[in-house]
PDB file of N, CA, C and O in Angstrom, chain B, residues numbered from 101:
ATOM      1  N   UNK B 101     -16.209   5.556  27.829  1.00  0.00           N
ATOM      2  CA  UNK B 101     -15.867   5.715  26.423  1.00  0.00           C
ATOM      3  C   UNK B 101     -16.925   5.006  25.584  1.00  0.00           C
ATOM      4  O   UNK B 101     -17.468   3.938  25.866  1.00  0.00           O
ATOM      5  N   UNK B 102     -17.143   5.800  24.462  1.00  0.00           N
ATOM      6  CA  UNK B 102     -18.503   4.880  23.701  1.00  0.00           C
ATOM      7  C   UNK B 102     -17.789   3.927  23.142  1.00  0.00           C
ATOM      8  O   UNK B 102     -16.564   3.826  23.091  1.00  0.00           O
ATOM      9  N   UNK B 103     -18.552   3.277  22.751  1.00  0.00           N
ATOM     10  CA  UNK B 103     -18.343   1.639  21.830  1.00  0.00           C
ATOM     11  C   UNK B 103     -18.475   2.368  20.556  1.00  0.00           C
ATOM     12  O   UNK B 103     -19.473   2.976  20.171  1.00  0.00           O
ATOM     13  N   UNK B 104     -16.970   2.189  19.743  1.00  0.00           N
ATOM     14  CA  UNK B 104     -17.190   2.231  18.355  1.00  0.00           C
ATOM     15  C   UNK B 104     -18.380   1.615  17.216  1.00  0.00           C
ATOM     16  O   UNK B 104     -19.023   0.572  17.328  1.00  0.00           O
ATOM     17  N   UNK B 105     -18.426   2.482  16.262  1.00  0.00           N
ATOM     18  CA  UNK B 105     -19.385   2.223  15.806  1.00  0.00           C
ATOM     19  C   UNK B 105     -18.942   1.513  14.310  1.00  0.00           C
ATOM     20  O   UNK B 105     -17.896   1.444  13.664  1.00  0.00           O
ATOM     21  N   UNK B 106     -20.306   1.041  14.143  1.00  0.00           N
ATOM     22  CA  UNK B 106     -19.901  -0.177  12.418  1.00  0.00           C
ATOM     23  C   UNK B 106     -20.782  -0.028  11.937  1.00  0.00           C
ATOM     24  O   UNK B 106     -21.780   0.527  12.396  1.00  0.00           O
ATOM     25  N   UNK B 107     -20.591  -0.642  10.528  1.00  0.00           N
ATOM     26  CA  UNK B 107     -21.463  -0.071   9.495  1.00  0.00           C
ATOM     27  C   UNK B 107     -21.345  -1.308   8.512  1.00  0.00           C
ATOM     28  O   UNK B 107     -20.297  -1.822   8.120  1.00  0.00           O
ATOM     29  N   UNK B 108     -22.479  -1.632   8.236  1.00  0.00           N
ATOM     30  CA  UNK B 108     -22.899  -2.968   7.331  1.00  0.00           C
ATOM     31  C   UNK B 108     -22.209  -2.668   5.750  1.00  0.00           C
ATOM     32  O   UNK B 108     -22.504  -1.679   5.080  1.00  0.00           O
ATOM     33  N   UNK B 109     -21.389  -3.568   5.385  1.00  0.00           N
ATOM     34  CA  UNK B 109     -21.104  -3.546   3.583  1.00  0.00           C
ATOM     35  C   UNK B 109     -21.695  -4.814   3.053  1.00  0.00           C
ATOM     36  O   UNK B 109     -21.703  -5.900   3.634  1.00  0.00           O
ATOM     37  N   UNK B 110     -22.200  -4.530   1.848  1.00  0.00           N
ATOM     38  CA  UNK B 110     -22.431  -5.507   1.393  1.00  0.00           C
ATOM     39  C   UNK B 110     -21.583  -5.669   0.051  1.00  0.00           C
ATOM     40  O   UNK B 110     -21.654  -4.820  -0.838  1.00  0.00           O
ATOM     41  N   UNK B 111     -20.776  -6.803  -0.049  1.00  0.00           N
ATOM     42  CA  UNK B 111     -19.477  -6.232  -1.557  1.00  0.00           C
ATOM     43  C   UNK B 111     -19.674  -7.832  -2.145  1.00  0.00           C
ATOM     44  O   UNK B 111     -19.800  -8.826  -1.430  1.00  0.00           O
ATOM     45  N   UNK B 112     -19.668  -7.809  -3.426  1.00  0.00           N
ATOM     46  CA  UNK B 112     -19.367  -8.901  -4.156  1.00  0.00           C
ATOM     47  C   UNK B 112     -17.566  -9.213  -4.668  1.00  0.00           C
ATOM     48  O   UNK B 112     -17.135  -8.306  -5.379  1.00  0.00           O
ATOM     49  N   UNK B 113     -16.838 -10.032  -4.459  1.00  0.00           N
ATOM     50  CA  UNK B 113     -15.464 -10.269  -4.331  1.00  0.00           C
ATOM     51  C   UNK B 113     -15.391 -11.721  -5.661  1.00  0.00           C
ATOM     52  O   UNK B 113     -16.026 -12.766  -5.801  1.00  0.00           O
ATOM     53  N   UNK B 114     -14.221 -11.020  -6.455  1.00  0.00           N
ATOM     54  CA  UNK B 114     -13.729 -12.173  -7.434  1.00  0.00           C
ATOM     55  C   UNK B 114     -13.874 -13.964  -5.994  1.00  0.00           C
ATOM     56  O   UNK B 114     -13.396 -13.966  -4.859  1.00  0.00           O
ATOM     57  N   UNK B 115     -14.466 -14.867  -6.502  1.00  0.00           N
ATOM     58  CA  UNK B 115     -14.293 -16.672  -5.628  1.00  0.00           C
ATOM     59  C   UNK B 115     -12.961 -16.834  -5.373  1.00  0.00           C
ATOM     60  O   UNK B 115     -12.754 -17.185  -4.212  1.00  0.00           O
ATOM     61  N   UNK B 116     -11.664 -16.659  -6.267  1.00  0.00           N
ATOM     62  CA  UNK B 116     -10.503 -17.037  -6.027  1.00  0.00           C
ATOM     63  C   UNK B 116      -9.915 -16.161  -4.942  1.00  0.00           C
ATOM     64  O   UNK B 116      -9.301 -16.584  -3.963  1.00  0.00           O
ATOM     65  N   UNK B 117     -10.198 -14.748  -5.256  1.00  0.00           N
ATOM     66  CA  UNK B 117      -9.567 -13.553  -4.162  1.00  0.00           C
ATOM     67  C   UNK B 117     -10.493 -14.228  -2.504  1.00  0.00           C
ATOM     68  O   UNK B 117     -10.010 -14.723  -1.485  1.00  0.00           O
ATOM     69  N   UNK B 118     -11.412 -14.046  -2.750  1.00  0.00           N
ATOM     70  CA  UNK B 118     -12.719 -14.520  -1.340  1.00  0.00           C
ATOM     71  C   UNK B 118     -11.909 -16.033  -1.154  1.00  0.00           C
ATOM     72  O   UNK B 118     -12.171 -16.149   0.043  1.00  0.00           O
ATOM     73  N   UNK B 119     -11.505 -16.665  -1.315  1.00  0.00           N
ATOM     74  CA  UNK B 119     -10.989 -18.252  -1.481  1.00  0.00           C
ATOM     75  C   UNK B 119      -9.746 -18.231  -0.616  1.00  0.00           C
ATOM     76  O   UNK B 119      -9.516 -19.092   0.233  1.00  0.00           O
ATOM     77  N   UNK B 120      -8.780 -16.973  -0.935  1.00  0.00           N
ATOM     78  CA  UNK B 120      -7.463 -17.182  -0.475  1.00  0.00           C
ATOM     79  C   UNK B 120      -7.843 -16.224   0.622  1.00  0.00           C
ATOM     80  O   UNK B 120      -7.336 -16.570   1.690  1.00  0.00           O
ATOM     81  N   UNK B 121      -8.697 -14.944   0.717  1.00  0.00           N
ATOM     82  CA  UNK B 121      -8.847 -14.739   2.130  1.00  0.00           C
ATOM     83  C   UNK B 121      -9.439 -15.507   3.113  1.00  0.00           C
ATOM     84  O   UNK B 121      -9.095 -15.592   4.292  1.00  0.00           O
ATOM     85  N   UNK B 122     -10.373 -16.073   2.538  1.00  0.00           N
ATOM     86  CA  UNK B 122     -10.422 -17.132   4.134  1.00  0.00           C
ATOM     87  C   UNK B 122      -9.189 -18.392   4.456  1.00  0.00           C
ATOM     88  O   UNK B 122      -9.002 -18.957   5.534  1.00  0.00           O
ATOM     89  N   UNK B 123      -8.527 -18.586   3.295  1.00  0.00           N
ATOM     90  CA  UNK B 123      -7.100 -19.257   3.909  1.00  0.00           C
ATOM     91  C   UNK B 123      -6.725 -18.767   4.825  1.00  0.00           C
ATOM     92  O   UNK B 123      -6.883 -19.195   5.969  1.00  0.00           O
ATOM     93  N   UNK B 124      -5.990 -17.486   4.415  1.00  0.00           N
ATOM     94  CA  UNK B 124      -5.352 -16.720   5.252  1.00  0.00           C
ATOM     95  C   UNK B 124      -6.402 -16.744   6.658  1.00  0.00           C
ATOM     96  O   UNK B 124      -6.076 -17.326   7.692  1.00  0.00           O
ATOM     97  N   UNK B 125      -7.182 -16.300   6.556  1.00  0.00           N
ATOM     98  CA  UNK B 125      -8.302 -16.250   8.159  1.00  0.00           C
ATOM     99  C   UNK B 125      -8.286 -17.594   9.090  1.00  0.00           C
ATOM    100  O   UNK B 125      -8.070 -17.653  10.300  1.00  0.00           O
ATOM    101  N   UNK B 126      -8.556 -18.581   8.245  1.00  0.00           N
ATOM    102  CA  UNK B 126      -8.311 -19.919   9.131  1.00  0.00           C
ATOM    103  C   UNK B 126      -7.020 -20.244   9.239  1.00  0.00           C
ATOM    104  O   UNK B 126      -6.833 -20.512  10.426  1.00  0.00           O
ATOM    105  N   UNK B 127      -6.071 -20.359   8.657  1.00  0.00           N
ATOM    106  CA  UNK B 127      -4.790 -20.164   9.224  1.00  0.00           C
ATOM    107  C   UNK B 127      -4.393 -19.321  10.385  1.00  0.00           C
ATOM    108  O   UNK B 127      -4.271 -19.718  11.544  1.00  0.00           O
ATOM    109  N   UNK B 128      -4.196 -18.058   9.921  1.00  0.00           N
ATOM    110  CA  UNK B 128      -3.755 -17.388  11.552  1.00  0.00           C
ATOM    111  C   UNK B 128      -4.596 -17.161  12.293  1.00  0.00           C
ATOM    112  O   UNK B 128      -4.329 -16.658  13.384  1.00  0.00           O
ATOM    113  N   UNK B 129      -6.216 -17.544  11.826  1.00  0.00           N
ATOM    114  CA  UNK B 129      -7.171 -17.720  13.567  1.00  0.00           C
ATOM    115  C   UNK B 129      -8.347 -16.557  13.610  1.00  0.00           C
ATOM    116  O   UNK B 129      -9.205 -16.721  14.478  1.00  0.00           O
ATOM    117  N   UNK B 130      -8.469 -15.369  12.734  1.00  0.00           N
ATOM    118  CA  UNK B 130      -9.045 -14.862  12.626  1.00  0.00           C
ATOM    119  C   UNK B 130     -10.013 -14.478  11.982  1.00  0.00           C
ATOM    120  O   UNK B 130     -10.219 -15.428  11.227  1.00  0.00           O
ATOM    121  N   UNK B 131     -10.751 -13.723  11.766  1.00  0.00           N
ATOM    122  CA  UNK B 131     -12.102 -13.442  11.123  1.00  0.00           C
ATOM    123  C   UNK B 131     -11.788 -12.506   9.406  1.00  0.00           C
ATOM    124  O   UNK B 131     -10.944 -11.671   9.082  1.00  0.00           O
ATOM    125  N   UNK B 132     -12.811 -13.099   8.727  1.00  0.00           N
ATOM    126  CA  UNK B 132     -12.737 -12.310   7.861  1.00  0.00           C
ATOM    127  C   UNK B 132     -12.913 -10.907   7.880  1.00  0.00           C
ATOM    128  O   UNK B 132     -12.080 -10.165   7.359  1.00  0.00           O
ATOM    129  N   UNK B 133     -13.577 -10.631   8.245  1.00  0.00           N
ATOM    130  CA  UNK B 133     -14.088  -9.109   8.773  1.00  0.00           C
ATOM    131  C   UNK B 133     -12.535  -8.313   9.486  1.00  0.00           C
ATOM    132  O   UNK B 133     -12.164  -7.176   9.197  1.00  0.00           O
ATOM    133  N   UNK B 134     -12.101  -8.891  10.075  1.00  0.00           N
ATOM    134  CA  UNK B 134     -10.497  -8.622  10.463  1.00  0.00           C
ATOM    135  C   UNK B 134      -9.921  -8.147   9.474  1.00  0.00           C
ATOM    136  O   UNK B 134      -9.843  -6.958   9.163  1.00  0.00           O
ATOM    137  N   UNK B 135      -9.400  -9.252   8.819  1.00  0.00           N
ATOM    138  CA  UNK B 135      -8.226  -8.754   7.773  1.00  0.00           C
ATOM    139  C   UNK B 135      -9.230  -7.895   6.702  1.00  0.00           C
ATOM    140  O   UNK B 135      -8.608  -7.166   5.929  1.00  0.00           O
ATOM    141  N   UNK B 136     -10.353  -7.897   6.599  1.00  0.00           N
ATOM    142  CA  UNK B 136     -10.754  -6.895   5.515  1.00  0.00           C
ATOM    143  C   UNK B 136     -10.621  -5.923   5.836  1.00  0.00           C
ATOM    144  O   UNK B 136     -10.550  -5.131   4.896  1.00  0.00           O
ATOM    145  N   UNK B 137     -10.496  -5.290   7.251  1.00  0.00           N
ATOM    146  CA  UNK B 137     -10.571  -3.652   7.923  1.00  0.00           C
ATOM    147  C   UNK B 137      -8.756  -3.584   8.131  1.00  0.00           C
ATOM    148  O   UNK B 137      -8.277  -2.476   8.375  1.00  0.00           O
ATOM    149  N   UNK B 138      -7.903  -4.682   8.032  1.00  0.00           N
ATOM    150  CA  UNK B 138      -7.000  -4.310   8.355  1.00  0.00           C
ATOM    151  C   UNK B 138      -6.105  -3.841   6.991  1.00  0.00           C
ATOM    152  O   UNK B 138      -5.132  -3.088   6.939  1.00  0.00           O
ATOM    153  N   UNK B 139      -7.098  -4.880   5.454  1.00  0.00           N
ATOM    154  CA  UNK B 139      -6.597  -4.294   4.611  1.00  0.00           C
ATOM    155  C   UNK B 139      -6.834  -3.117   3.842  1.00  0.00           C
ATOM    156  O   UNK B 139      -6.159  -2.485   3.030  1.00  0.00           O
ATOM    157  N   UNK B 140      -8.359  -2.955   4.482  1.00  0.00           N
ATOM    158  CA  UNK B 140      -8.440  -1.296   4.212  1.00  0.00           C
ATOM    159  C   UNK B 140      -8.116  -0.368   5.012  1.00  0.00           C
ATOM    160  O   UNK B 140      -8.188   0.843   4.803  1.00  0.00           O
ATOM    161  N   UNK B 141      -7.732  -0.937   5.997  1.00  0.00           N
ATOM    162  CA  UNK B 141      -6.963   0.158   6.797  1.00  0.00           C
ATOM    163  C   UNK B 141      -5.875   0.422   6.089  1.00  0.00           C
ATOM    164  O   UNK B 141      -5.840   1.523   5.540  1.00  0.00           O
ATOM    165  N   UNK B 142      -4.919  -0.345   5.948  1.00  0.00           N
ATOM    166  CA  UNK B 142      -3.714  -0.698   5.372  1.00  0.00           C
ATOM    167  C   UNK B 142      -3.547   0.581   4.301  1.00  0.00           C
ATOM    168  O   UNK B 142      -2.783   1.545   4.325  1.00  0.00           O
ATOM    169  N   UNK B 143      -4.647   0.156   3.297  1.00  0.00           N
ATOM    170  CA  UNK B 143      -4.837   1.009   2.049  1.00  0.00           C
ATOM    171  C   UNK B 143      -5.006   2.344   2.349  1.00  0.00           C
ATOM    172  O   UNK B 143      -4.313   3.156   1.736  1.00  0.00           O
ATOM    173  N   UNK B 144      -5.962   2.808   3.349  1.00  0.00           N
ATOM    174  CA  UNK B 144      -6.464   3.893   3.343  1.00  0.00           C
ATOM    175  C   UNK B 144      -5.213   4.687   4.318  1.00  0.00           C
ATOM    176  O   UNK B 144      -5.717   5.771   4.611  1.00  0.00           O
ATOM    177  N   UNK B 145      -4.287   4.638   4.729  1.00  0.00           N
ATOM    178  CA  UNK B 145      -3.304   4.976   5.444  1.00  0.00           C
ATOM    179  C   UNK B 145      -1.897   5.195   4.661  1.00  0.00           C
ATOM    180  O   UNK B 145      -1.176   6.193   4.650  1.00  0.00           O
ATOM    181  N   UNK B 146      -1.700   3.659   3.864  1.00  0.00           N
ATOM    182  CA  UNK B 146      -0.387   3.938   3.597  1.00  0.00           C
ATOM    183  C   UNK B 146      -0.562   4.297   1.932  1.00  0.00           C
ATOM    184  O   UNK B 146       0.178   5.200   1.543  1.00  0.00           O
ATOM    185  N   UNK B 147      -1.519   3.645   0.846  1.00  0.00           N
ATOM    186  CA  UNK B 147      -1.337   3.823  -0.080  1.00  0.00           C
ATOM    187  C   UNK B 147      -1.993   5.040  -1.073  1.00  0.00           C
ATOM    188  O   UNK B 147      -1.647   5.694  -2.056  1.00  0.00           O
ATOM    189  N   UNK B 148      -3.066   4.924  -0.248  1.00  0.00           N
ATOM    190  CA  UNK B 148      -3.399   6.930  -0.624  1.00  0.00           C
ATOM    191  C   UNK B 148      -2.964   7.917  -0.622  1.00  0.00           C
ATOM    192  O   UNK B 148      -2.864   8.800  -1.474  1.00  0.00           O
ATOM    193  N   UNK B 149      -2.462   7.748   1.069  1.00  0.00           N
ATOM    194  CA  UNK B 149      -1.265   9.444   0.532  1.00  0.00           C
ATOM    195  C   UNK B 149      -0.230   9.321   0.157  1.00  0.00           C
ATOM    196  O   UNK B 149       0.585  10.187   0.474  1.00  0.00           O
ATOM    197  N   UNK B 150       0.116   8.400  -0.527  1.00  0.00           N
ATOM    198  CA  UNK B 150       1.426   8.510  -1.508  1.00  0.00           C
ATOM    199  C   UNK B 150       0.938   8.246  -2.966  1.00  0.00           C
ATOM    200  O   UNK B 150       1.756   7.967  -3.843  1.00  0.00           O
ATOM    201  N   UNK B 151      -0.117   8.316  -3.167  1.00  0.00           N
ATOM    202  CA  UNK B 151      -0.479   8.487  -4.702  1.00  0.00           C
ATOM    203  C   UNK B 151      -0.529   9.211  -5.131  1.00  0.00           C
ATOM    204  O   UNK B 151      -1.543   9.867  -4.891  1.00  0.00           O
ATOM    205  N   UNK B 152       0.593   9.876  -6.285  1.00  0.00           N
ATOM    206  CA  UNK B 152       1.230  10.658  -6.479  1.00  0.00           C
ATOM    207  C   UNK B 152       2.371  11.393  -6.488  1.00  0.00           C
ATOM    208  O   UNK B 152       2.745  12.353  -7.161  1.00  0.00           O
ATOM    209  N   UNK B 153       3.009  10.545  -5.316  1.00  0.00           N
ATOM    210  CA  UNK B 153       3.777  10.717  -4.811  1.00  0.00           C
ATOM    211  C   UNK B 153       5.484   9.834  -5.701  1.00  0.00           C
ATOM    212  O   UNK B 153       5.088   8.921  -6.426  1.00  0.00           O
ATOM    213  N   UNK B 154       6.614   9.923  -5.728  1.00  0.00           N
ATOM    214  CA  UNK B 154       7.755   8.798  -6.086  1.00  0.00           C
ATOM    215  C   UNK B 154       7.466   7.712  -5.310  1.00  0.00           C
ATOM    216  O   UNK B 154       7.225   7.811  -4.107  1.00  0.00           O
ATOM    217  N   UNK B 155       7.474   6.642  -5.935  1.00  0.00           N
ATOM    218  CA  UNK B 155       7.881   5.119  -5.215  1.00  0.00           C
ATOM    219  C   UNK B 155       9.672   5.194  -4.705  1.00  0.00           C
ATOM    220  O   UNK B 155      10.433   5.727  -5.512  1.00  0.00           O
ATOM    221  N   UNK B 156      10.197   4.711  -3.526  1.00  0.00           N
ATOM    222  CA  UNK B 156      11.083   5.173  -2.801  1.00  0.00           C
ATOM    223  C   UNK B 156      12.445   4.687  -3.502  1.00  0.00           C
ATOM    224  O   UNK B 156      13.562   5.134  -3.243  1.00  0.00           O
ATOM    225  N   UNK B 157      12.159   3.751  -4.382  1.00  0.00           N
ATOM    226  CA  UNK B 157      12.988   3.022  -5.023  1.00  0.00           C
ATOM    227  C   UNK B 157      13.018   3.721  -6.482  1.00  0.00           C
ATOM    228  O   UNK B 157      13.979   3.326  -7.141  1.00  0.00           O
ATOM    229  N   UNK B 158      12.399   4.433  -6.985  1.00  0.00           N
ATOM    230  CA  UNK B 158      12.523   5.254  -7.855  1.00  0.00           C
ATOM    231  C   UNK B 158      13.353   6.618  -7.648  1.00  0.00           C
ATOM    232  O   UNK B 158      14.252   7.100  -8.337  1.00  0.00           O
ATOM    233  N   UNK B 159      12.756   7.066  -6.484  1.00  0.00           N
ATOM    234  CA  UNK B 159      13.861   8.050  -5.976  1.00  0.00           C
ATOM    235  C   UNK B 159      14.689   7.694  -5.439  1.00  0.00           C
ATOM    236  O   UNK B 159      15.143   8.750  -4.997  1.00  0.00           O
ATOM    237  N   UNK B 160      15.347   6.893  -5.075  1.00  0.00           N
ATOM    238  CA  UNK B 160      16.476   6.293  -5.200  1.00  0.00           C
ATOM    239  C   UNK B 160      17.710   6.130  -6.138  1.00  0.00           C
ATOM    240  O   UNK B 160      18.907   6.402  -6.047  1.00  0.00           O
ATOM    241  N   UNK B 161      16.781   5.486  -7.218  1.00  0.00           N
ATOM    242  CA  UNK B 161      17.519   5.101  -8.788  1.00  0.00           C
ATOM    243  C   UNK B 161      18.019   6.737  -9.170  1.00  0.00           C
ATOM    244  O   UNK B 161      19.201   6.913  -9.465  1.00  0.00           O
ATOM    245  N   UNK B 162      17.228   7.705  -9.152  1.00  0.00           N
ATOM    246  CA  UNK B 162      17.147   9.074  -9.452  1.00  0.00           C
ATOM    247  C   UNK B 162      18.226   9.923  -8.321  1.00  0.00           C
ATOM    248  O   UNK B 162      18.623  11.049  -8.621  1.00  0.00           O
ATOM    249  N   UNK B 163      18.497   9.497  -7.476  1.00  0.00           N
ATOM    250  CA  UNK B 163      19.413  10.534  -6.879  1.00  0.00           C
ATOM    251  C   UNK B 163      21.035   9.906  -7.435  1.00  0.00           C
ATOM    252  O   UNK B 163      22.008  10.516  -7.880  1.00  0.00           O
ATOM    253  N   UNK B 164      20.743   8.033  -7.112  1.00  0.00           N
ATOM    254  CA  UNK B 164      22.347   7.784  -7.474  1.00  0.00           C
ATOM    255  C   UNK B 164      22.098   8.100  -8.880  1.00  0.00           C
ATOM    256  O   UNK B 164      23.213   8.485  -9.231  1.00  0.00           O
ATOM    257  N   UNK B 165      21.458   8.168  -9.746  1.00  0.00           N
ATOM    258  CA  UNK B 165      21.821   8.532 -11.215  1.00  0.00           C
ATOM    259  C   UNK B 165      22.417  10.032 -11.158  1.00  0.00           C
ATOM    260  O   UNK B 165      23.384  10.254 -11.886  1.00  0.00           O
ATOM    261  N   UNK B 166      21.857  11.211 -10.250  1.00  0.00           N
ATOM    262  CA  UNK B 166      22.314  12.552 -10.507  1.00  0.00           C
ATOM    263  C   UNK B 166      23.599  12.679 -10.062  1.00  0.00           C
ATOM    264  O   UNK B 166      24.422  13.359 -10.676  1.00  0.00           O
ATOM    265  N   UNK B 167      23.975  11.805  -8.566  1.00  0.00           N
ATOM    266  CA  UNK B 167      25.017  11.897  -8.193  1.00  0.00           C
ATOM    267  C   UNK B 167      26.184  11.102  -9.573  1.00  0.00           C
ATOM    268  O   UNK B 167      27.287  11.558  -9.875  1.00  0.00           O
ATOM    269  N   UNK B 168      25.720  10.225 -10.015  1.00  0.00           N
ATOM    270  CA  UNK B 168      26.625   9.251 -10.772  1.00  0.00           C
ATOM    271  C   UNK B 168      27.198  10.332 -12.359  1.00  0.00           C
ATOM    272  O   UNK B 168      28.301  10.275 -12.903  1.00  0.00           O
ATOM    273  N   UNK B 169      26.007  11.226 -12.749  1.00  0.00           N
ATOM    274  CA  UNK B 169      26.221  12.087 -13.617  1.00  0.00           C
ATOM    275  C   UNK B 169      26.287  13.609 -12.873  1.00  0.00           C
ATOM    276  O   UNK B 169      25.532  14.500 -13.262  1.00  0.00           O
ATOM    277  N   UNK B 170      26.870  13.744 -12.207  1.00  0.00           N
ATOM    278  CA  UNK B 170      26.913  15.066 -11.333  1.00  0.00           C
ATOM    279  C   UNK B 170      28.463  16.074 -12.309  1.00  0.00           C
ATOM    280  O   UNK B 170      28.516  17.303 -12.343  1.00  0.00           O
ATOM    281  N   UNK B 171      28.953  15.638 -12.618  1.00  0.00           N
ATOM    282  CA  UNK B 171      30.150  16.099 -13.867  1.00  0.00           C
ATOM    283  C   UNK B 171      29.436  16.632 -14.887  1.00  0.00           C
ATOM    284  O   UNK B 171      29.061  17.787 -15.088  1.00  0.00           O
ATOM    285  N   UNK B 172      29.306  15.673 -15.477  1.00  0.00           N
ATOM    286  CA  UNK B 172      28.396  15.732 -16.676  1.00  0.00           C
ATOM    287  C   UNK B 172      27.127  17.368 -16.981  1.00  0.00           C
ATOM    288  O   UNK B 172      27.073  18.207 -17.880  1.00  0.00           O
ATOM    289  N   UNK B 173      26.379  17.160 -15.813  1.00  0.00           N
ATOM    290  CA  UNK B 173      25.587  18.144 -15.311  1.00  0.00           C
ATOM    291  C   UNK B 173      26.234  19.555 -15.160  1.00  0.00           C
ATOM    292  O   UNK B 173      25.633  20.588 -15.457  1.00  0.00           O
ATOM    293  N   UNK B 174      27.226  19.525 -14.781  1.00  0.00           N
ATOM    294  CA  UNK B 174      27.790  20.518 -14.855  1.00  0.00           C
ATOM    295  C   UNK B 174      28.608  21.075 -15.634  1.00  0.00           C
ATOM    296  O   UNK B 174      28.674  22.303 -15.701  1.00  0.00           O
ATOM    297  N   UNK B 175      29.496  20.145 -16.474  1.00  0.00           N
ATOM    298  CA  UNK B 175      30.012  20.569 -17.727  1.00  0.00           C
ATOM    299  C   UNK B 175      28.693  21.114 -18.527  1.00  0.00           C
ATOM    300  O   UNK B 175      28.942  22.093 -19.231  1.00  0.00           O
ATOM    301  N   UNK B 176      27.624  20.760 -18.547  1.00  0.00           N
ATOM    302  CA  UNK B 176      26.706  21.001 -19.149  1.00  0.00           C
ATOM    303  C   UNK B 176      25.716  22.735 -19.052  1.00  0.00           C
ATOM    304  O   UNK B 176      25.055  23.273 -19.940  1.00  0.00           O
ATOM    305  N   UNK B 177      25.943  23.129 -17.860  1.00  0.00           N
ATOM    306  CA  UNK B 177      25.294  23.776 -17.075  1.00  0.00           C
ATOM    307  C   UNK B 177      26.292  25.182 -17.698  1.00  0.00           C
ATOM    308  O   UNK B 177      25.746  26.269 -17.887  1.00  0.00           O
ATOM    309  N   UNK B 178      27.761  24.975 -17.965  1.00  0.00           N
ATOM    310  CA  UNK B 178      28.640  25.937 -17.923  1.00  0.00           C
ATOM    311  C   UNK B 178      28.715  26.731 -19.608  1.00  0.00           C
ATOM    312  O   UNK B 178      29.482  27.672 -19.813  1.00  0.00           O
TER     313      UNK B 178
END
């Protein structure tokens, strides 16, 4: 199996944001380079394809509201 391949970034990061990620890194033991691929992994997986999409708690609020006015809706409808 080949050895995955990598690719050099070079990114400039707000000191305070760069500050609290290497907390986090020396705390649980790992590399910066880690949690940066895990938070763009993160991103590129979960928060892209739902852009656009309802937040789950919105559709939520929105079904018990139809169910809660489900009368209403229909007196309306008639």
């Amino acid at each position: 199996m080949a050895a995955a391949k990598s690719r050099k970034l070079g990114l400039e990061i707000d000191a305070r944001l760069y500050a609290r990620l290497d907390q986090v890194a020396r705390r649980n033991g790992q590399s910066r380079r880690f949690l940066l691929e895990q938070a763009l992994k993160h991103y590129l997986e979960m928060v892209v394809p739902s852009e656009g999409t309802l937040h789950p708690e919105v559709l939520r609020r929105l079904r018990r509201s139809v169910e809660k006015n489900r009368k209403l809706m229909k007196l309306l409808a008639d």
